[in-house]
C-alpha positions in Angstrom: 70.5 107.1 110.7 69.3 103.9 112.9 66.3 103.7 114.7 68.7 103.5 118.0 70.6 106.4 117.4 67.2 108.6 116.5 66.0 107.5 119.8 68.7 108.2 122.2 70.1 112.1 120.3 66.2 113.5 120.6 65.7 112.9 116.6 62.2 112.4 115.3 61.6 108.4 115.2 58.6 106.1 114.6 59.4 102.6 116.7 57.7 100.5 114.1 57.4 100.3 110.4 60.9 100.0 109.3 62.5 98.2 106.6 65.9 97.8 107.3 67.0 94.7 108.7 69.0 96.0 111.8 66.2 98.6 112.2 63.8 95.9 112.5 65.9 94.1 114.8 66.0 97.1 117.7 62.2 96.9 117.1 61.8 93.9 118.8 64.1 94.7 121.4 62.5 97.7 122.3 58.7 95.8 122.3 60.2 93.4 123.8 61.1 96.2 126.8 57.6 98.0 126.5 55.6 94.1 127.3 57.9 93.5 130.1 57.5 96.8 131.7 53.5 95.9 131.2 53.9 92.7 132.7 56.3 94.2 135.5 53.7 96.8 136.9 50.6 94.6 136.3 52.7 92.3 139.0 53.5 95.7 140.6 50.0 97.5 141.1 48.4 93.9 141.8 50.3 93.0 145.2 48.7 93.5 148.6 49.9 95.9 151.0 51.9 93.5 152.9 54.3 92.6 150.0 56.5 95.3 150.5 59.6 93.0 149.5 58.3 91.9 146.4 57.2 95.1 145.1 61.1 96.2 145.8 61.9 93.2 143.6 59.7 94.0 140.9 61.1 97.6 140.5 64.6 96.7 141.1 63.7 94.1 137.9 62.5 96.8 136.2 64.2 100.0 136.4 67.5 101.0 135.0 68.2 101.6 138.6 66.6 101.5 142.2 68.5 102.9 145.1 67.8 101.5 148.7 64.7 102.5 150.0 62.3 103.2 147.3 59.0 102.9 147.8 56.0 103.8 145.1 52.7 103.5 146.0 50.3 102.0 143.7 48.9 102.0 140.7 52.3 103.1 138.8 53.3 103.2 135.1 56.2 103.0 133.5 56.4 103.1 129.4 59.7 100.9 129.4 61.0 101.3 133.0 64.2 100.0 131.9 65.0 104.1 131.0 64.6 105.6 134.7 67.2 105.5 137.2 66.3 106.2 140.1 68.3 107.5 143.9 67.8 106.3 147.2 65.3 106.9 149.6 62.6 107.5 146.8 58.8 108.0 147.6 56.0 108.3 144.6 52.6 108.7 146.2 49.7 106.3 144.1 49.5 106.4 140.1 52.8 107.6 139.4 52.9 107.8 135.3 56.6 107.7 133.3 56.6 108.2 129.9 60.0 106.7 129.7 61.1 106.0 126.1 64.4 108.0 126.6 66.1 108.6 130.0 64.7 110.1 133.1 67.6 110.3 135.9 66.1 110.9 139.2 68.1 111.9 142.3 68.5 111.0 146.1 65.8 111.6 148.5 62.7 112.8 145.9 59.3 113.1 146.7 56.5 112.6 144.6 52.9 113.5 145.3 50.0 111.5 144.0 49.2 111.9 140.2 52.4 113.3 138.5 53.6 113.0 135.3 57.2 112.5 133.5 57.0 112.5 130.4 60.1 112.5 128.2 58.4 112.3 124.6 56.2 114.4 122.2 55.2 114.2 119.1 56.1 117.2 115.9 53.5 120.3 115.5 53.0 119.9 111.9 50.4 117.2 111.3 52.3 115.4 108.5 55.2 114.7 110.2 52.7 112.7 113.4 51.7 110.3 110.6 52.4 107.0 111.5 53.2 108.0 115.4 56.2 109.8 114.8 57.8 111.1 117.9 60.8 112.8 120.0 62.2 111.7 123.3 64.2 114.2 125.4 66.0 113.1 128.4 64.5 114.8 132.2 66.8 115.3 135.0 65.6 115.6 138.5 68.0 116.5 141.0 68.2 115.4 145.0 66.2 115.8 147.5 63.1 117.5 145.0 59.8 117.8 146.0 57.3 117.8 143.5 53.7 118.0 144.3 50.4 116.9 143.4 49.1 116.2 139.6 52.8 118.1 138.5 53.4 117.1 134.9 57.2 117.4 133.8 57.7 117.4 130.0 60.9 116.3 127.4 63.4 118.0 128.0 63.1 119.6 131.8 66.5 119.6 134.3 64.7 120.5 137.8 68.1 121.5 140.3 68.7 119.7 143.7 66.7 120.8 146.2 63.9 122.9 144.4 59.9 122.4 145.4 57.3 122.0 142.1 53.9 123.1 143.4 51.1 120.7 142.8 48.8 121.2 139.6 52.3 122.9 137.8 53.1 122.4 133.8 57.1 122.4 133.4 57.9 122.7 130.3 61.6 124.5 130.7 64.2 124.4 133.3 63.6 124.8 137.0 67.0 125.8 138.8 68.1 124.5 142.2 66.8 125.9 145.8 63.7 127.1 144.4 60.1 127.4 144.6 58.4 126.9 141.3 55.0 126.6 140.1 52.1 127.6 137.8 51.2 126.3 134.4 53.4 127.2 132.5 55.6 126.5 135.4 58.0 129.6 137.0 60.2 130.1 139.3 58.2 132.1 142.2 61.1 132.9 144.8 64.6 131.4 146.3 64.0 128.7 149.2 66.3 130.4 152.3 66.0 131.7 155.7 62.6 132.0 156.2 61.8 128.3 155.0 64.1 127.6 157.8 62.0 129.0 160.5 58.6 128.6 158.9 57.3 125.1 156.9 54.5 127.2 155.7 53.4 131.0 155.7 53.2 132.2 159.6 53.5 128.7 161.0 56.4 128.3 162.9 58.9 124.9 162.2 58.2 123.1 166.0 60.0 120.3 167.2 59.5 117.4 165.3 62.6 115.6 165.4 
């Protein structure tokens, strides 16, 4: 099977080495993605806070997608960049870390707080098969209007459903359904987001009048 093909079905892979032509041929593309993702975010995390359009332009040059009204406050990494695709009205709080060698699909409206993690690859258990930086890349899909707080790491593999809150510091390492609140390390789901929420933004502290 390809080196592609291995990437993109969540195969075990090694980006370099190979010896097939064609093989060798998708290596360079895919360097050729991982320098200009490099020299994207150096551009990125080196502009001065008054360059708000350019730093639009740089992401919108670099991301599979960027909705309107994204903003990500730097630093910020991306592994390839060209793999996320990302909503409107997106906010990342500073050093915002994707490892993006396969997909990460990111909804409308998401918050991010400072120092998360998405991380769609990982490497085998058995310490043969890591030899010569063999890896896995699962896809991560974050749904609309998620919050996910502080130094959150999300690993290969997750689906976290519209609406749902990740409290800060959480490891998610399986599927986090919609309308929840979920946290811990390993991450769980700790109750349903409902009536209450709608009266109180945290415990005993009544939602005022802030619109």
């Amino acid at each position: 099977m390809r080196l592609e093909e291995q990437m993109k079905n969540g195969l075990l892979y090694r980006e370099f080495g190979h010896k097939d032509p064609v093989d060798q041929e998708y290596e360079k593309v895919i360097e050729a993605q991982r320098v200009h993702a490099k020299e994207m975010m150096y551009d990125f995390n080196n502009t001065r806070p008054s360059e708000m359009e350019k730093r639009t332009a740089i992401l919108k040059n670099l991301l599979g997608a960027a909705g309107d009204g994204i903003y990500l406050e730097p630093p910020a990494h991306f592994a390839y960049g060209c793999n996320t695709f990302i909503g409107k009205n997106f906010y990342a709080n500073f050093n915002f870390q994707v490892v993006d060698d396969g997909e990460v699909h990111i909804g409308d409206d998401v918050m991010i707080g400072p120092n998360v993690l998405i991380c769609v690859t990982g490497h085998p258990l058995y310490h043969e098969y890591r030899l010569g930086g063999t890896q896995f890349s699962l896809p991560i899909h974050i749904g609309n209007r998620v919050w996910i707080g502080a130094g959150a790491m999300i690993m290969p593999g997750v689906t976290i459903g519209d609406n749902s809150v990740i409290g800060a510091g959480s490891l998610v390492t399986k599927d986090i359904p919609a309308n929840v609140l979920a946290y811990g390390s390993p991450c769980r789901v700790i109750r349903e987001i409902g009536e209450y929420d709608k009266k109180f933004y945290r415990k005993n502290m009544p939602v005022n009048d802030f619109k």
